[in-house]
C-alpha positions as MATLAB code, in Angstrom:
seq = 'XXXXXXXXXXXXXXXXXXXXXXXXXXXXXXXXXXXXXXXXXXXXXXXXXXXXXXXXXXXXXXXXXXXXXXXXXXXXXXXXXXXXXXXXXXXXXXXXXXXXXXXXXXXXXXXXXXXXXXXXXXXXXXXXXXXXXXXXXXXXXXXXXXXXXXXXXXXXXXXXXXXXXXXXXXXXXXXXXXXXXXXXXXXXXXXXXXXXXXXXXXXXXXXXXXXXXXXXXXXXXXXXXXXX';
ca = [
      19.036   23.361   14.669;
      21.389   20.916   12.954;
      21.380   20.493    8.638;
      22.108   18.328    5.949;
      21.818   18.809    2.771;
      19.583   17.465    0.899;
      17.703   19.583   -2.160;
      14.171   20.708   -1.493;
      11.531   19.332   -3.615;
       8.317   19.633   -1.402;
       8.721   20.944    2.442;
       6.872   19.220    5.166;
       7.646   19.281    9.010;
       7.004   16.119   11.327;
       6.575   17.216   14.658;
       6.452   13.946   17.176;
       9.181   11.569   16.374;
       7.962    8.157   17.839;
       8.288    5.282   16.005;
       5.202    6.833   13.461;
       6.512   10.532   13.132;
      10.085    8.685   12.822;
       9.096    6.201    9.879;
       7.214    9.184    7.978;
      10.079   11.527    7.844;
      12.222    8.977    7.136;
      10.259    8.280    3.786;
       9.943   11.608    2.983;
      13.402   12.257    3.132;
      14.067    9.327    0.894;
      11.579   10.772   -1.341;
      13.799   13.325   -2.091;
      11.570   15.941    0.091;
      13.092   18.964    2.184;
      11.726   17.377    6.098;
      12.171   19.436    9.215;
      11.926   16.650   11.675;
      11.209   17.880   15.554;
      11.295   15.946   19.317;
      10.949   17.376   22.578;
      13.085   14.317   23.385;
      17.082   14.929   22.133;
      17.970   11.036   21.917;
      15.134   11.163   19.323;
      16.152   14.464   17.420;
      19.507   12.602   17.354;
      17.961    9.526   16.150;
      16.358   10.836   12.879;
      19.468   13.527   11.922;
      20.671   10.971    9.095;
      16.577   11.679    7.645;
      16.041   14.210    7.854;
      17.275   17.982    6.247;
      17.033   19.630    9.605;
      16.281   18.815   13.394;
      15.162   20.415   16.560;
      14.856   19.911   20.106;
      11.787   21.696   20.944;
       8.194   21.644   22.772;
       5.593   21.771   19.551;
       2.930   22.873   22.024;
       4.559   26.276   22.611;
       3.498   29.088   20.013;
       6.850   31.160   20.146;
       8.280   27.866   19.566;
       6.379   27.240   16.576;
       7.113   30.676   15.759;
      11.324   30.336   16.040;
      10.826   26.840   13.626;
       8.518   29.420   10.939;
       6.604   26.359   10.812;
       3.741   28.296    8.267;
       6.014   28.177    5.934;
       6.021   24.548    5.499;
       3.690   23.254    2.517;
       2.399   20.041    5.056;
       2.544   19.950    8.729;
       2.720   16.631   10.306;
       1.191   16.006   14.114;
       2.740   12.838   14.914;
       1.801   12.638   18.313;
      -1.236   10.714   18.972;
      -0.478    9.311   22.218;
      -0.278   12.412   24.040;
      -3.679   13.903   22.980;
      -3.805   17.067   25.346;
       0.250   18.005   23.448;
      -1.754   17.275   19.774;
      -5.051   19.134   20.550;
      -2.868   22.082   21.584;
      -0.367   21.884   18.832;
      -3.150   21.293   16.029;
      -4.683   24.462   17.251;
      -1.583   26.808   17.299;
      -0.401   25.612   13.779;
      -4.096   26.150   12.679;
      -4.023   29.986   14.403;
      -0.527   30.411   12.596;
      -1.874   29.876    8.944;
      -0.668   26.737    8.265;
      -1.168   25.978    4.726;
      -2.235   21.809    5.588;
      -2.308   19.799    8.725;
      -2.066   16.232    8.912;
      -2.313   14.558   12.451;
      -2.173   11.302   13.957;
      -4.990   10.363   16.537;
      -5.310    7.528   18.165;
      -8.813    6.333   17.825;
     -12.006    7.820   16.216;
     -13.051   10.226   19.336;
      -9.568   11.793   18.553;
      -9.804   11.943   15.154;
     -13.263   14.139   15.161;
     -11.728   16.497   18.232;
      -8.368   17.052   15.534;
     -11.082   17.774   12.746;
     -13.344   20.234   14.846;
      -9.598   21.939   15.430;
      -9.138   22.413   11.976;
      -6.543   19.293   11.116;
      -7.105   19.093    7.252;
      -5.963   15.050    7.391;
      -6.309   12.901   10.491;
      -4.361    9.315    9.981;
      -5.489    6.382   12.137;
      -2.009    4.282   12.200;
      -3.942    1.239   12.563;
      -6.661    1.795   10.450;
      -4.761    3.006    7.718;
      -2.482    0.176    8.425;
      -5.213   -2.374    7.561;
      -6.420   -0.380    4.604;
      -2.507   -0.415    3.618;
      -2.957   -4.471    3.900;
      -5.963   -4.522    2.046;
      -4.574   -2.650   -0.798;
      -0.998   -4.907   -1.279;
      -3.426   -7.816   -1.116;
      -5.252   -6.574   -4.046;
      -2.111   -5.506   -5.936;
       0.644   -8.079   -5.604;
       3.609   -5.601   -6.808;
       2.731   -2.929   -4.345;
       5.274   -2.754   -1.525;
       4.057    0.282    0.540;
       1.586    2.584   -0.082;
       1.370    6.380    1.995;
      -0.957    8.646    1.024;
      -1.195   12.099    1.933;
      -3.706   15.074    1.581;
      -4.925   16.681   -2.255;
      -5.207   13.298   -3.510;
      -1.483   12.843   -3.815;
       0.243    9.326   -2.802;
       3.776    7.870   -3.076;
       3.863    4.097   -3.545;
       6.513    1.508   -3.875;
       6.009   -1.147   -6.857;
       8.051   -4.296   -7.335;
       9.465   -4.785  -11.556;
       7.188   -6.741  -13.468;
       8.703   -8.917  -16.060;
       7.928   -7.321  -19.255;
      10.028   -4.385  -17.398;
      13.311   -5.827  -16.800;
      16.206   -4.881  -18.754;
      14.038   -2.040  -19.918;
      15.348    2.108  -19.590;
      13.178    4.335  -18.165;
      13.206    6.241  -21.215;
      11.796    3.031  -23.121;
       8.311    2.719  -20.558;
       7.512    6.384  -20.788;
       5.614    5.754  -17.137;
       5.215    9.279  -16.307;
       3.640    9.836  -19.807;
       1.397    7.341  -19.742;
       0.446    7.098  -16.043;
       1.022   10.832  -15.190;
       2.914   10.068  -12.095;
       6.303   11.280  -11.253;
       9.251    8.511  -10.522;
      10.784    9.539   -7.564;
      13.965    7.008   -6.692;
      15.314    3.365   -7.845;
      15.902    1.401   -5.220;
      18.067   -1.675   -5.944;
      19.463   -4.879   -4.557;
      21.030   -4.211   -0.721;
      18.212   -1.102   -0.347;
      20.489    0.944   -2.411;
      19.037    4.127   -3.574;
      19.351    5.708   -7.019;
      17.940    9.074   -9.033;
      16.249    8.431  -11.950;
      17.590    8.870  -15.311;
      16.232    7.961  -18.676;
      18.992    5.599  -19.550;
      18.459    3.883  -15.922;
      17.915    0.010  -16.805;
      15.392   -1.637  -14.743;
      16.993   -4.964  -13.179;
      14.763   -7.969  -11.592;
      15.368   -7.210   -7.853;
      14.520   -3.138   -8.344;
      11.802   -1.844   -6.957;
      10.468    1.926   -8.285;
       8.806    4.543   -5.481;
       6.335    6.718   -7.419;
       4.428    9.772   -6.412;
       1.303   11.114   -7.825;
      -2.586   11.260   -7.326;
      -4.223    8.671   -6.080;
      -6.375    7.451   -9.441;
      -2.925    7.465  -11.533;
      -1.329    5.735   -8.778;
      -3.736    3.179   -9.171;
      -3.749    3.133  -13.217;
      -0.117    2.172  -12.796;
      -0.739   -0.465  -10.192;
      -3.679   -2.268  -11.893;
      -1.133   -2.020  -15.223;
       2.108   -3.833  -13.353;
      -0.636   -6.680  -11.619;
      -1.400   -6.979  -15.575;
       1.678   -7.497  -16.273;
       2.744   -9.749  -13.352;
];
């Protein structure tokens, strides 16, 4: 198992890292959250090391192997691999026997989805369905970049600066006060990536990621199309 640091906020494990499991570790990582990222493939494992806090080459549909990786210990578990469905029946099931505190799976199509739920998968994602449920939603709110929502409620969105923001601290908008959501990371001009901080002034070309449940979320996004 390689490691880099990075501090743990929240733990999840993505196991399945095609182009799905990939992108979700990736922003979860970002996100500032502690992501075990595992492939049975190594050019994959290899792939994701710079997103994730540690990797592992390993077959998720193995229960010692699920053992070695403690993966009960993790708060989420992430099934990212809908394409194989016999590899995600079997590895929904073992992570389910081991006491896995939440399960979140990708199927790919409905009859999937229900077989995942009769397993005991606590979240099934449809890529393309939620994709066009994604859509929908940046339609409806102009500012909102990306939207991922997870289990309990809980989503982490990505909102463009409206005007009345700009040149504004963090301190000054008081958005986790008034919108009860938590500010994860700044990210600036060139994808640059910043913590934070009260005295952080918000420039035009910023965009905020957010976390928090999914009716605050939405408080703060109906406020910034307000304001836009």
């Amino acid at each position: 198992m390689k490691t880099n640091s990075n501090k743990k906020q929240t733990q999840f494990a993505v196991l399945g890292l095609g182009r799905f499991g990939f992108e979700i570790a990736k922003a979860l990582f970002l996100s500032g959250c502690e992501v075990l990222a595992v492939d049975i493939d190594e050019e994959r494992t290899a792939e994701i090391v710079e997103f994730a806090t540690h990797t592992a080459v390993a077959d998720v549909t193995e229960e010692t192997v699920l053992r070695q990786l403690a993966i009960s210990s993790f708060d989420t578990v992430i099934i990212a691999i809908g394409d194989d469905l016999q590899a995600s029946i079997i590895c929904s099931f073992i992570c389910k026997e081991l006491g896995c505190a939440h399960i979140v799976a990708k199927a790919r199509d409905s009859k999937h989805a229900r077989i995942l739920e009769k397993v005991g998968v606590d979240d099934v994602i449809i890529p393309e369905a939620d994709s066009a449920q994604k859509a929908a939603s940046k339609l409806t709110n102009p500012q909102l970049n990306d939207l991922m929502e997870f289990a309990d409620g809980y989503s982490i969105a990505e909102f463009g600066i409206p005007k009345q923001w700009i040149d504004k601290t963090l301190a000054a908008l008081k958005i986790p006060a008034k919108f009860h959501v938590n500010i994860l990371i700044i990210v600036g001009e060139d994808n640059a990536v910043s913590m934070p901080t009260g005295d952080a002034k918000l420039k035009p070309t910023d965009k905020i990621v957010i976390g928090g449940l999914n009716d605050d979320v939405k408080r703060l996004a109906d406020a910034i199309n307000r304001l836009s």
